[in-house]
N, C-alpha and C positions, 0 to 999 in steps of 0.2 A: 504493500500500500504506500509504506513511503516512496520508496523508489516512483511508484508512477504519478505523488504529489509532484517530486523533484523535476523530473519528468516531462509533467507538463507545463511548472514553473515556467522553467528553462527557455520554452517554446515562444516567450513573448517576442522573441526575434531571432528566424530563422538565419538572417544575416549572420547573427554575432553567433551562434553555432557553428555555420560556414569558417567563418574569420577563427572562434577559436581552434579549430580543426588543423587550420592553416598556421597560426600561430604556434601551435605547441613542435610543429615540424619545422619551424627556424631556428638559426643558431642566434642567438641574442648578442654574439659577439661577431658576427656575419660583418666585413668590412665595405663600404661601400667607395669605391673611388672614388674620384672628382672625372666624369664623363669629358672626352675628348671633345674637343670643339673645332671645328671647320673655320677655316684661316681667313676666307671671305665673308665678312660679317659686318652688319651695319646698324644703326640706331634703330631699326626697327627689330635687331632681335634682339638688343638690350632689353628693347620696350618687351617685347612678348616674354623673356625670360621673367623679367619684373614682376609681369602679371601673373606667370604662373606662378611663382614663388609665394606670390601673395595672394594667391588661391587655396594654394596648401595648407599654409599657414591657417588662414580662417575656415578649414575645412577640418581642420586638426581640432581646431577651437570647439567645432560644433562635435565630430565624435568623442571627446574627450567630455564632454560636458553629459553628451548620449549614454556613452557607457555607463557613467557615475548614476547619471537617472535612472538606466536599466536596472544596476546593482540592489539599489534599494528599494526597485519596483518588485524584483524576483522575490526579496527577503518578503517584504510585505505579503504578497503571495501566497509568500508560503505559511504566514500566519496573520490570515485575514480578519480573525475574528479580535486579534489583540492590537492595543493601541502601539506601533512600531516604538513610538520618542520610550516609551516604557521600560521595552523589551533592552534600546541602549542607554537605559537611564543612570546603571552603574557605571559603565567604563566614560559614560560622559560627565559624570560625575567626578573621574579620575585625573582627566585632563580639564578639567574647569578650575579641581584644587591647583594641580599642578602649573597652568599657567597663571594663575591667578597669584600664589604665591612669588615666583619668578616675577612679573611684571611690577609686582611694588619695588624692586629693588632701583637704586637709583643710580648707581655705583659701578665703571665697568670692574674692577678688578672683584667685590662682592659678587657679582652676578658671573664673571667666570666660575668663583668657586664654589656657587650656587648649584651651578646647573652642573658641572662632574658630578656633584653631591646626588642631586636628581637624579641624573641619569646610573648613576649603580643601586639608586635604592630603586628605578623602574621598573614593576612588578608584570609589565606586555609592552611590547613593541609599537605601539600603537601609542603609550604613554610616552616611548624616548620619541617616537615620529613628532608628536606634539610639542615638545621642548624643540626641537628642530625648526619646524616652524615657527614659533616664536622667536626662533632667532632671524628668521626674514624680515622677520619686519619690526626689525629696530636700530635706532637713530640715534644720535650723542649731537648733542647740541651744545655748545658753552659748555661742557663735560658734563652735563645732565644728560640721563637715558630718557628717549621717549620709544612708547612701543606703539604699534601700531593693531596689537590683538588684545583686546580685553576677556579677559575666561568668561565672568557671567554672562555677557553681550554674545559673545562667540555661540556658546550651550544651549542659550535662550533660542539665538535663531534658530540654530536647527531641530529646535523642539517645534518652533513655531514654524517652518516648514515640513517637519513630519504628522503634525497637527493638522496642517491646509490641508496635504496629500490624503490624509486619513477621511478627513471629510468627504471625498469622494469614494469611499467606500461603505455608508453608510447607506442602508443596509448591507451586510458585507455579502449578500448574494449578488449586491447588485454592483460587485467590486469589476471596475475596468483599470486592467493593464494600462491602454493610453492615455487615460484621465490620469492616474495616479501619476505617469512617470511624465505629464505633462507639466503637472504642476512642480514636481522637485525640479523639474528643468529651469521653469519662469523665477525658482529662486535662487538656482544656481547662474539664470543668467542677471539676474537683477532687477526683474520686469515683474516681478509681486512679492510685496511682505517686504519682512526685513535682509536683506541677501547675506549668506553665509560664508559668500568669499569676500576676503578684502585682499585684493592685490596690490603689492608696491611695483613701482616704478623704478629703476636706477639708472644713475647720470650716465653717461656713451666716454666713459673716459676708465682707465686703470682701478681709480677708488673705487668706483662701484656705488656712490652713495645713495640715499632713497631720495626723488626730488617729485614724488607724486604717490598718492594710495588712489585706486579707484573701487568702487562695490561692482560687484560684478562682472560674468567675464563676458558679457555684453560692452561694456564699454572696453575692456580691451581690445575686443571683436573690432567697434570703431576705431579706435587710434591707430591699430596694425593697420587698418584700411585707410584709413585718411593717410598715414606716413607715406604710402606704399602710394595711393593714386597723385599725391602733390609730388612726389619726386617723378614720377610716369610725366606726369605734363610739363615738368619742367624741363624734363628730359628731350620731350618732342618739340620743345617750344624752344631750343637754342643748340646750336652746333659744340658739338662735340671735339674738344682741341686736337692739334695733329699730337700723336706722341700717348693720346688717351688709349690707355690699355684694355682696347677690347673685348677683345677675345680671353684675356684670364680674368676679367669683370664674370662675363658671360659664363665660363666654365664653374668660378667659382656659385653663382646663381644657381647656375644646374645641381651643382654638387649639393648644394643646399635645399633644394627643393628636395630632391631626394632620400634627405637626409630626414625632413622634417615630415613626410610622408613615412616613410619608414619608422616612424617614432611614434605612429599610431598603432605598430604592433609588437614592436619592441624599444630598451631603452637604446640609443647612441648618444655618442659624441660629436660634437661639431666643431670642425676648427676652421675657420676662417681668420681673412684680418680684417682690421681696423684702422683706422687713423691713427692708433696709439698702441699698438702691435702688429706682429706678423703672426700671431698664434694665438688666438683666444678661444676659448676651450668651452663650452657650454653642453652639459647636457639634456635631452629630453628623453620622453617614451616609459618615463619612471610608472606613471598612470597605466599604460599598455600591459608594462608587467605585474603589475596588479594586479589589472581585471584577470590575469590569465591565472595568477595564485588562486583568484578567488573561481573560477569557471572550474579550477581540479578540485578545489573546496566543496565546490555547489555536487559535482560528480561524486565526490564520498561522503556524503551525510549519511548514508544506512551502513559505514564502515568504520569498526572501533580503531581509530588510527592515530600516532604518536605524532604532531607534526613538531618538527623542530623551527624555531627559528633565530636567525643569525643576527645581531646588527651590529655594526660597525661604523665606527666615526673618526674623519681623521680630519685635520684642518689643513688648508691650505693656502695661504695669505688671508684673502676676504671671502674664503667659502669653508664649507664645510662639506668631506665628502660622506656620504650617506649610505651605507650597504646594506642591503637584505637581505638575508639570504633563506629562502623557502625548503625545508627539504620534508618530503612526503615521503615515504617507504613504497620501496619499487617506481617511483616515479623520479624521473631527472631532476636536480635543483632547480630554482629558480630564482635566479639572482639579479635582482634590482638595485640599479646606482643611481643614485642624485648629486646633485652639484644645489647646495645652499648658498645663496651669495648675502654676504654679512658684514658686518664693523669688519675693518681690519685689526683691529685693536682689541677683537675680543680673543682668549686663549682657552682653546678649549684642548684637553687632554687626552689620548687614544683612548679610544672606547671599544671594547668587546664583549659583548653578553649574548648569552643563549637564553631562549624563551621556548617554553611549551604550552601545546594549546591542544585542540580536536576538530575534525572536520566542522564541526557546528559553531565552533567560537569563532572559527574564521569565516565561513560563511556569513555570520553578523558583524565581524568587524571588519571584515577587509572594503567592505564598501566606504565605512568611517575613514577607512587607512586611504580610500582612495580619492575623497572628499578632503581629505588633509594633502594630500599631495598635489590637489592641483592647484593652489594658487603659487606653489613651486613651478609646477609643470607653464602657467600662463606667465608667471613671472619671467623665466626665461625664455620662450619663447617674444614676447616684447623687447627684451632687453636684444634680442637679436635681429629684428627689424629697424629699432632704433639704430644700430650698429649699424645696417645695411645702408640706411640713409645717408649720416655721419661722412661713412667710408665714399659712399660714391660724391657728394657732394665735394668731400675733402679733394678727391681724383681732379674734380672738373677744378678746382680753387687753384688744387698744383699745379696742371697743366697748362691753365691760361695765364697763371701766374709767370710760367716761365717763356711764354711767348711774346708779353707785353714789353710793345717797343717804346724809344725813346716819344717817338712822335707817329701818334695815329693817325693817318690817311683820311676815315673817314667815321666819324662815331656819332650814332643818332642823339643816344641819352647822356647829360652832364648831369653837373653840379653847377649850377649856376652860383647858389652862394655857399660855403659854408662858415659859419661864423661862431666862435664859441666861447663862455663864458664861465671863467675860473673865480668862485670864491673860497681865499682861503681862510681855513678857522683856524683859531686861537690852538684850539687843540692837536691841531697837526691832518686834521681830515679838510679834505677840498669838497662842494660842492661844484659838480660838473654839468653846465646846460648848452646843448649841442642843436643848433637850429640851422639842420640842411635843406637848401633848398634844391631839392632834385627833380629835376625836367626830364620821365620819358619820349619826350617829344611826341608821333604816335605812336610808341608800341601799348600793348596793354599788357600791365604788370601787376600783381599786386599789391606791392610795396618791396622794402628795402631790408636787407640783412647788415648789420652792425654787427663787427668783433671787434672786440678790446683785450688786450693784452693785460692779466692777472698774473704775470710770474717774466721775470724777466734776469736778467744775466748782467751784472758788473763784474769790473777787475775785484768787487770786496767781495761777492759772492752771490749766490742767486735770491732776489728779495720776490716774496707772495705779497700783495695788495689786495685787503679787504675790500670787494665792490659790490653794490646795491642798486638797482635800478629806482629810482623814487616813481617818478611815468612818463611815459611818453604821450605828447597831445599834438596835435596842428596847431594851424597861427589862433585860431579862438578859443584853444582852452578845451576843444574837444578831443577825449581821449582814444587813442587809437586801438585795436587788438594787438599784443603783442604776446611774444614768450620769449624767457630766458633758457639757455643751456650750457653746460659748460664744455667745451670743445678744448681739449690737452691744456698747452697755458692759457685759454682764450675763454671770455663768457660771450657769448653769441646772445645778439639781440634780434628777433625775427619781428619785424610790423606789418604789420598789415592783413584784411581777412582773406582768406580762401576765396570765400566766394564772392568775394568783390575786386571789380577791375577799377585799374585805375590809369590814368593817360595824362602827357602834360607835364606842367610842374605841381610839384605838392610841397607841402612844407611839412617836415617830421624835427617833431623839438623836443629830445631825448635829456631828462636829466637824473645823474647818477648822484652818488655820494662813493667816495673811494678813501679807505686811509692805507698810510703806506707811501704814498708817494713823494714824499719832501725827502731831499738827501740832507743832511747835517755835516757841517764843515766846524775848525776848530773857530773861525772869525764869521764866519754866515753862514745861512740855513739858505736852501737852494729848491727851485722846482723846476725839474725837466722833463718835458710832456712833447710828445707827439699831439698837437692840435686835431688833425684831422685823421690820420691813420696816412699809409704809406701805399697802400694797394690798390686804390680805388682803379678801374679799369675804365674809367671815364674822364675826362676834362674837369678839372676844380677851375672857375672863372675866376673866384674872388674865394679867398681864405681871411679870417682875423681870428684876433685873440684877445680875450679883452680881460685883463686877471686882477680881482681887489684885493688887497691886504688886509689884514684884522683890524691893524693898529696905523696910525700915519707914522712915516718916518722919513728922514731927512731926502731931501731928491739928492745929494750925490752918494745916498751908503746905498740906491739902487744901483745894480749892473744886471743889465740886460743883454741878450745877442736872441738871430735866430737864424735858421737854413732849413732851405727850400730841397726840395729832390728827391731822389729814394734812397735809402738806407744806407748810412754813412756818408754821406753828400755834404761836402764843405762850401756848396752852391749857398749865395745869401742874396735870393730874390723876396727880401720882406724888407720890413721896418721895423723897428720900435717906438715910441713914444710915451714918454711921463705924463699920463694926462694931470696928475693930482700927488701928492703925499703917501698916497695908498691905490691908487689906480693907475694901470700902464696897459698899451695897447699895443699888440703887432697886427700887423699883415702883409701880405703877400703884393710882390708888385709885377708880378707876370703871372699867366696862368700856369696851374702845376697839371703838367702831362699826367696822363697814365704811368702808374707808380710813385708818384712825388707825392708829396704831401710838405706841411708846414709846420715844423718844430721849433717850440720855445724854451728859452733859459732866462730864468730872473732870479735874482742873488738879493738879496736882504739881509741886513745886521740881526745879530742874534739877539735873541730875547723877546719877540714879538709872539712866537708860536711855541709850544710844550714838544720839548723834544723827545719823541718815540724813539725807543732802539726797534731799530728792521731786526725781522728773524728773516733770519738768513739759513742756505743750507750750502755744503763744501760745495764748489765747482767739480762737475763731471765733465767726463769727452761729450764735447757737444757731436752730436750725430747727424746733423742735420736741423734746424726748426722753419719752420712756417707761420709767416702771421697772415690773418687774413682777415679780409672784410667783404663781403659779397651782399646782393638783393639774392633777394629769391631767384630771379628771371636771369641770371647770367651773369650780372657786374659786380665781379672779382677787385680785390685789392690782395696782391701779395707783396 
């Protein structure tokens, strides 16, 4: 009798029967190349690689989300007449204490030896998975932790979508498979109730930091898709530099798609580059291996069977690696890897435990195991479309960068004005307000990309500047859409909306706040600023610079210079001028080409502003750097 409960369980999708059939006949460790690519290739099969890739991707999104629905549609099934949230109300009890405790700690060095402590007094697998997770998603701010998983909040939801889902089987004769696993779905995508996942974000740079959470994996579903179609048009909508590596762009796309296809039924590894590597290593498929622990689970429920389980934890910079390891009697292991990306700065210590359980415990937990894994599974996943974008955008920055001549022939879009305005405080931080006026002429674009350089290189060492966006508005005060990112030394300022064009000139009046950037001398305090940036791939007509002081001070203990051109250029096409005590002005007295730009120095007597010590770090072999400044539509500054 049970056997033909399970049986007909099972049958809710003939699919994933198929699929597991097929799955348990792969090797998990099966490598998959990077596919050859044919030598003649053009923008449009960038374009269609693009889109496959980000087909996959959100197709992954949706069986991963399907699965999980299945899992605890089956479980339900199989005990219709009981309230499901009930039947996990212990082991959810487990992990509510567990994160809950963990989360009040505020302290990274406490909460490393927190959670070792946790994890060997972890009574199931499913309780260390849970401390794992809680390390996704957490933050250090000002060296306070913040976390981004709350236990009661976290427990609550998925009672309160196992509660929804139940409601449709009331009366339980009149229990439907699609209704029930309809609705775990609209909670797991974020589209009713309270949603059960919270996914972070992390920055497209080395750190790894969290710079976004979103609820549900509906809105990931979007972003992957927005990243992926505004790079596609941008793509088509500007020529591609000579020297742009096509054909290993394209190869490595393919090898990608493939990769993330294939992670719907097993785990891999992904290594592609970046703008800030040549190896970066992400895994997926961790959820795939799940489902398939749990489909040989669901197949021995009428069998008295020992199962064993492995897990394994090792760190590695800012991740955490994650092993599982499944062993049934007479059946091959089945071994699950995850990559958690985390603080860099937290320490955690090798972990190995064995856990036992029985067909039937795994049956009801491995769908919770699998519901914990995936804001793992979409986390990385995003973090490697963000990547994809980053990298290609970075290609097109380098390559035109390195093409821009002294004097362009013929360039539709400038800079008519740029003009910009330094205040500086007492306390050593500048306020920075930046009003360009930038002429598309006709093209239609829909705004401009801003980078500024946050990390830079002296003979005393390499100095980091704190920077802040305060906002950006046009000439009336109205605020424009923007977002920040941070790109290697650079924080990237993108304006303007998607879905609005724009043609002409416009005016974009960007103001920051920055500390860090005054140098300190033994006789005066000093600011040296690139006014404009150095790459701009258009015409600048008119540059200025217009910088106040905190305090008035004599007009001859100011000294002033400036230079015009690109990067190390002792060209001095400016001015300067004392307008006042505390006010001095430069500007530009010819137009700066593609690549020039307009740099200032002004030297003041000390004691006006609070002297910050720069943290500095040793000088390394530089290897190369890139500064840049782009729009969205093509105009580069290297």
């Amino acid at each position: 009798m049970l056997k033909n409960i399970v049986n007909k369980s099972i049958s809710i999708s003939l699919t994933i029967i198929i699929l597991t059939g097929f799955i348990l006949g792969c090797d998990a460790k099966e490598l998959i190349t990077k596919p050859e690519t044919p030598t003649t290739l053009t923008k449009d099969d960038l374009v269609k690689a693009l889109e496959e890739l980000r087909d996959a991707m959100l197709k992954k999104i949706d069986i991963d989300i399907d699965d999980t629905a299945i899992a605890f549609t089956i479980v339900k099934d199989y005990h219709r007449t009981k309230r499901l949230a009930d039947i996990f109300r212990a082991p959810l009890k487990v992990i509510e204490g567990t994160i809950t405790f963990l989360t009040s700690i505020s302290d990274l060095i406490s909460l490393s030896s927190e959670v070792d402590k946790q994890l060997i007094e972890a009574k199931t697998n499913y309780q260390a998975l849970s401390i794992v997770m809680m390390l996704l998603n957490l933050e250090e701010v000002g060296g306070k932790l913040y976390y981004g998983l709350y236990g009661p909040t976290y427990i609550s939801s998925i009672e309160n979508m196992l509660d929804a889902a139940d409601e449709t089987t009331l009366p339980p004769s009149d229990f439907s498979k699609e209704h029930y696993k309809r609705v775990v779905e609209n909670y797991l995508f974020g589209v009713q109730g309270e949603t059960v996942l919270n996914i972070p974000r992390h920055s497209t740079d080395n750190e790894r930091k969290i710079t976004d959470y979103v609820s549900g994996a509906l809105q990931v579903r979007k972003s992957i898709s927005k990243t992926f179609n505004e790079l596609i048009f941008d793509i088509k909508n500007s020529e591609l530099p000579e020297g742009y590596p096509l054909d290993e762009v394209i190869t490595e796309l393919k090898y990608l798609k493939e990769k993330v296809i294939k992670s719907t039924l097993n785990s891999t590894d992904l290594v592609y580059k970046t703008d800030f590597s040549d190896d970066v290593s992400i895994t997926l498929g961790s959820l795939a291996d799940r489902k398939k622990a749990w489909h040989i689970a669901t197949g021995s429920l009428a069998k008295k069977l020992d199962i064993e389980i492995k897990v394994e934890l090792l760190q590695a910079g800012n991740a955490i690696l994650l092993t599982t390891t499944y062993i049934y009697p007479n059946v091959s292991e089945i071994k699950i890897a995850q990559k958690i990306t985390t603080l860099s700065s937290i320490t955690i210590k090798p972990y190995l435990n064995s856990f036992h359980t029985d067909p039937e415990e795994s049956f009801y937990m491995l769908p919770q195991e699998m519901l914990l894994t995936l804001p793992i599974e979409l986390s990385n996943l995003w973090m490697i479309a963000d990547d994809i974008d980053n990298y290609l955008r970075y290609l097109l920055i380098k390559e035109i960068g390195e093409e821009i001549a002294e004097e362009t022939e013929e360039i539709v879009e400038k800079i008519n004005r740029f003009d910009v305005e330094i205040t500086i405080n007492s306390d050593s931080s500048i306020i920075v307000t930046e009003k360009i006026a930038y002429d598309f002429g006709t093209q239609n674009r829909h705004g401009i990309y801003r980078v500024i350089p946050i990390r830079y290189k002296t003979e005393r060492g390499i100095y980091k500047l704190d920077f802040r966006v305060q906002n950006v508005v046009d000439e009336t005060g109205s605020k424009y859409r923007y977002e920040t990112s941070r790109r290697r030394d650079y924080i990237g300022i993108k304006i303007g909306d998607p879905d609005i064009y724009v043609t002409g000139e416009n005016i974009y009046i960007i103001t920051y706040e920055v500390s860090g950037a005054l140098n300190y001398f033994d006789e005066h305090d000093e600011l040296y600023w690139n006014a404009t940036g150095n790459e701009w791939s258009v015409n600048i007509y008119n540059a200025s610079c217009k910088i106040t002081l905190p305090k008035k001070v004599k007009i001859d203990e100011i000294k002033l210079t400036c230079y015009t051109g690109k990067v190390g250029s002792q060209e001095k096409k400016c001015e300067g001028e004392i307008l006042s005590e505390n006010e001095i002005y430069f500007n530009s007295t010819k137009m700066l080409s593609p690549g020039g730009g307009l740099t200032i120095v002004l030297g003041w007597p000390k004691g006006i502003v609070k002297e910050i010590p720069k943290v500095t770090t040793e000088i390394v072999k530089e290897t190369g750097r890139i500064t840049f400044v782009s729009d969205r539509d093509g105009n580069y500054e290297i």
